[in-house]
N, C-alpha and C positions, 0 to 999 in steps of 0.2 A: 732627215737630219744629217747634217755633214757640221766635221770639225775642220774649221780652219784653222792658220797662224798667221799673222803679219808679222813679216822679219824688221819691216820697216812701217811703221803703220801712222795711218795719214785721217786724210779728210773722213774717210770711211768710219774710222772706230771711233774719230773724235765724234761726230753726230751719233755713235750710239751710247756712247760714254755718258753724254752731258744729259743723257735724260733721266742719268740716274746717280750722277754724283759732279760735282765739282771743281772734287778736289785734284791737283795739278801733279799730284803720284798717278795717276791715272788717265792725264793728258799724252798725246802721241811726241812732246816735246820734253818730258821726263823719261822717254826710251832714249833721245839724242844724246842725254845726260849720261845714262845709263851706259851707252855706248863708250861714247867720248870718256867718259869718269873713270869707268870702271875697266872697260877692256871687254865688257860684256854684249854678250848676243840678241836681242830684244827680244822676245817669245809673248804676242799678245794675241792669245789662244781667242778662237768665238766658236760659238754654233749659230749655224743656220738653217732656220728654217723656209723653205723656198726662197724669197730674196730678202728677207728679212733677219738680222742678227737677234736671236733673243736672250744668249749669255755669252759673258767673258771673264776672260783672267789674264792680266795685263804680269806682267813680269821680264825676268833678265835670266838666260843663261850662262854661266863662269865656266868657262874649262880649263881647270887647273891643272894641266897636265895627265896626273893621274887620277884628277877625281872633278867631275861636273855636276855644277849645284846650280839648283833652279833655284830663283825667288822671286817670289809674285807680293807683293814687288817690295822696293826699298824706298824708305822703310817701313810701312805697310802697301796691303792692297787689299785682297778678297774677291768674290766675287761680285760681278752685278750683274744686270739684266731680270727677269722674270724666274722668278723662284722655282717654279714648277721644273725645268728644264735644270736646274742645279745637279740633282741625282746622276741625269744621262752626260751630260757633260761631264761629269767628273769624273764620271767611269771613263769616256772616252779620251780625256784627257792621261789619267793613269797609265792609261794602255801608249798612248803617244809617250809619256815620258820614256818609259820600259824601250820601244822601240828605238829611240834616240839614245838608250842609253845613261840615261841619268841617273847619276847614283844618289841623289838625296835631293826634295824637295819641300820648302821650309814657306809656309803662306802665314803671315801678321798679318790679322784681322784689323781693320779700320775701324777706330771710336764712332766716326759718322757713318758705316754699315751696319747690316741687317746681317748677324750673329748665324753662321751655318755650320753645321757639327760635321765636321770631316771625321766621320766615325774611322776610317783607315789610316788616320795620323795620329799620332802621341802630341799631346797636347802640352804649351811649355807656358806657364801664366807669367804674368809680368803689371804694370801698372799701367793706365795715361791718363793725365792731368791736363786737364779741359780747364782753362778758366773763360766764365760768359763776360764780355765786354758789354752786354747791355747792362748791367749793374753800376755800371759807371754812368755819371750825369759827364756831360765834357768840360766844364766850367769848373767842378768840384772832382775830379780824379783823386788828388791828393787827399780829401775828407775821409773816402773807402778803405784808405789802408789802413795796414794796423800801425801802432806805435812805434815798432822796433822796425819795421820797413822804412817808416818816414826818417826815424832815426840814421839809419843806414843810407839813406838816399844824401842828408843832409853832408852826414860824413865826408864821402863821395864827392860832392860840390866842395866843401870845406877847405878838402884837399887838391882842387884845381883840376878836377876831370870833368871832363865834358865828351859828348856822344857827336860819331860821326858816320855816315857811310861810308864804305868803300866806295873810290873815287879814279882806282888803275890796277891793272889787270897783276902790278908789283904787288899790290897787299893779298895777293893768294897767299906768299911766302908768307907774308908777315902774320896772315890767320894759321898758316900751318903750322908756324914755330909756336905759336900762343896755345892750339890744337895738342902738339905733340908733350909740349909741358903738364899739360892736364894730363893729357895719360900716364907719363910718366908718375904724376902726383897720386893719381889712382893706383897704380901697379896692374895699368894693364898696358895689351898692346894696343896701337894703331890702328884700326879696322879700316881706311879710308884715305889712297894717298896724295899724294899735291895734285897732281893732273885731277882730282875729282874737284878741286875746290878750284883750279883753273877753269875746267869745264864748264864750272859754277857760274861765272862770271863770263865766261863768251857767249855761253847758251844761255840763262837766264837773268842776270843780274843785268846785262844791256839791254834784256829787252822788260825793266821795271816786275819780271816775275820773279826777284830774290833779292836780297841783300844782304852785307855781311856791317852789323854796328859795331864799331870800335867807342871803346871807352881811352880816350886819352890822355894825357898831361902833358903840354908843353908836346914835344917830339916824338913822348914815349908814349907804346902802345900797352896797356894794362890788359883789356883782356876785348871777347871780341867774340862775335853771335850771329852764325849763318839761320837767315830767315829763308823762306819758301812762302810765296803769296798764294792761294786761293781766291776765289770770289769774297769768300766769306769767312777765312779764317786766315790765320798767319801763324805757322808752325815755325816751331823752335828747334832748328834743325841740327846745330852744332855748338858748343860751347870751348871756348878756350881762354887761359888766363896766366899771367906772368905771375910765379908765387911771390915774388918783391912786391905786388901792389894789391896784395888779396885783401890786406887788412884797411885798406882803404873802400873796399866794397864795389870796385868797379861793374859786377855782374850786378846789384842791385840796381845802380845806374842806369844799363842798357835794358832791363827790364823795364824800368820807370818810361824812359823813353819808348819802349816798343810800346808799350800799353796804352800811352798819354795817343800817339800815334793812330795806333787801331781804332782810338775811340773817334780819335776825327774822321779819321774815314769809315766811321761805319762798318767798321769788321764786326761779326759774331764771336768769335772765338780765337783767343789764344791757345794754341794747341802746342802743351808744353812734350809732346811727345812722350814715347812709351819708358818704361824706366825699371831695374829689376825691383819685386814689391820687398827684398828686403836691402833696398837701398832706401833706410829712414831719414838719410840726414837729405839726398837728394829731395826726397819727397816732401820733408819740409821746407825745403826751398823751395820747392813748386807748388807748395798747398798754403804757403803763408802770406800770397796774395790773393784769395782766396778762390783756387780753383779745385774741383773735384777729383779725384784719382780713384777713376774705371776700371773694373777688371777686362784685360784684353789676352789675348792666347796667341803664343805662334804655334802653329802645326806642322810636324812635321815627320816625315814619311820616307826611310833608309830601303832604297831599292837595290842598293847592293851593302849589306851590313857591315862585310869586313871592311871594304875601303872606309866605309861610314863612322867605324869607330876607329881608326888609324887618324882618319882627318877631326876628329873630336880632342882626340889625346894630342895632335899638334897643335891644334889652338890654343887648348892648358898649356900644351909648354909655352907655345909662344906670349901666351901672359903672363908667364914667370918670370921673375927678374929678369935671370937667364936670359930666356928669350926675348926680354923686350930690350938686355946690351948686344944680345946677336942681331936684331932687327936693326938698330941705331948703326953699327958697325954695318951693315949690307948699307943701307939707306947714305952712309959716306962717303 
C-alpha cells in the first residue's frame, strides 16, 4: 500500500473518480478552480494498491501565512473508492498532514456519498436541501408548486424581470457586488473573492460546466445565482441580490427558471447546498419548493490547537460588523 498526492491531477484520478461519483467537486478541473479561485494548492490524496488506486480524498491546501488549512474539498467532498481501505488511508493521510504541517483539517461530507465516521474529527452538523427533479412532469412544472411560490414567481414577472445567463467575463463584478450585498444583509463576512467568481467563468462557465442566472429589469441587475453542473445534478452554488428589488422576489424567479431548466434536460437533482440547520428562514426558502433537508457533517481535526483557535476567534471577528467595515475598507 502506498500513499500518493497529485498537485496537479489529471487523466489518472479522473478514471478513478467517475466510477464512484459524478459529481464535478471531485473532477480534476474543480482543482484548476480551486487553484485559480482561491490561491490554493490542490492535495488529491490516493492509495495504491499495486497499480490500481482503490481510495481518495480530493481537496485544496491555503497557506495563510501563519496558518494552513486543508479542505477536502469545497464545498464538499469525502472520501471514495472501496470502503475497506477507508481505515488505512486515513491514518495514512493524518500522518501526511502532520508531516506537511497542517494546522487544521475540515472534510464536508457529500449528500450523494456513503457517510464515514471520522472518529478523530469533531464533528460540526449543518443541513442540505435536495430537491428530486423527477417529481416534476415538464409540461406541468408550474401545477407542483405551492401557492405562495406561483404567487411570488407571478410578482416577479409582473414587475418586468426576466432571467438571464452570464454572457462576459464583466458580470463576475457584477455577481460580486450583488454577492457582497447579501453578505452584508446577513452580517456576515465574504468568504469567497472576485478572482474565484472570475475563475468561475474562464474555467468553467466557457466550457457549459457553470453558470451564473441573473434576474433583471430593464439594465438592472436584481439579484443573481452561480450554478455548477454535474451529470446529474445542478448545485446551487452562490446567491446574491440587490436589497432595492427583494420585494419583487427576484431569487424566486431564477429558481423557477433553474428548475423549469433541469426538468428539460433531465437533471435528477437540484442540489440547494448545505446551510446552517438553524438557519429556519433559509431552509424555508429551500424546502418550499419542495426539496428534502439531510443531515450532513463537516469534520474536523486541529492539528495544531493554539493556531486553531486564534484563526477561529478571527473569523468571529471578521463577521462582526467591525470586521466586515475592515474587510470593505481593505477590499477598496
Amino acid at each position: 500500500m502506498e500513499l500518493r498526492v497529485f498537485e496537479t491531477p489529471g487523466k489518472d484520478w479522473d478514471e478513478f473518480a467517475s466510477q464512484y461519483t459524478d459529481l464535478i467537486f471531485y473532477q480534476s478541473i474543480w482543482s484548476e478552480l480551486l487553484r485559480k479561485g482561491l490561491g490554493g494548492q490542490p492535495l488529491y490524496f490516493y492509495l495504491k494498491e499495486g497499480d490500481e488506486i482503490v481510495a481518495g480524498l480530493p481537496g485544496v491546501l491555503l497557506n495563510l501565512s501563519f496558518f494552513k488549512i486543508f479542505y477536502a474539498s469545497i464545498p464538499y467532498g469525502g472520501l471514495i473508492g472501496k470502503k475497506d481501505f477507508f481505515p488505512l488511508f486515513m491514518e495514512l493521510i493524518e500522518k501526511e498532514f502532520r508531516r506537511k504541517g497542517i494546522d487544521q483539517a475540515r472534510i464536508t461530507e457529500s449528500p450523494f456519498g456513503v457517510p464515514y465516521p471520522f472518529e478523530t474529527f469533531k464533528s460540526i452538523p449543518a443541513k442540505c436541501s435536495l430537491l428530486d427533479l423527477r417529481r416534476f412532469n415538464q409540461e406541468r412544472v408550474w401545477e407542483n408548486y405551492r401557492g405562495e411560490v406561483r404567487r411570488a414567481i407571478r410578482k416577479a414577472r409582473n414587475q418586468g424581470l426576466s432571467v438571464k445567463g452570464m454572457d462576459s467575463p464583466e458580470e463576475a463584478k457584477v455577481f460580486y457586488r450583488l454577492y457582497l450585498a447579501s453578505m452584508k444583509r446577513n452580517r456576515t463576512g465574504a468568504k469567497y473573492p472576485l478572482q474565484w467568481f472570475q475563475a468561475l467563468y474562464d474555467i468553467l462557465i466557457q466550457k457549459g460546466k457553470a453558470d451564473i442566472r441573473f434576474a433583471i429589469k430593464e439594465n438592472q441587475y436584481a439579484a443573481g445565482v452561480v450554478l455548477t453542473y454535474s451529470s446529474t445534478s445542478i448545485h446551487y452554488l452562490h446567491n446574491g441580490s440587490d436589497p432595492v428589488h427583494l420585494e419583487n422576489r427576484p431569487n424566486d424567479l431564477i429558481v423557477d427558471d433553474i428548475i423549469q431548466r433541469g426538468v428539460k434536460e433531465g437533471r435528477i437533482f437540484l442540489d440547494f447546498m448545505g446551510s446552517d440547520q438553524e438557519d429556519l428562514n433559509l431552509l424555508r426558502f429551500k424546502e418550499k419548493w419542495g426539496s428534502q433537508s439531510l443531515d450532513i457533517h463537516t469534520y474536523v481535526r486541529d492539528y495544531h490547537p493554539l493556531r486553531s483557535a486564534i484563526w477561529e476567534v478571527g473569523k468571529r471577528c471578521m463577521s462582526s460588523r467591525l470586521g466586515m467595515g475592515l474587510s470593505r475598507i481593505l477590499r477598496s
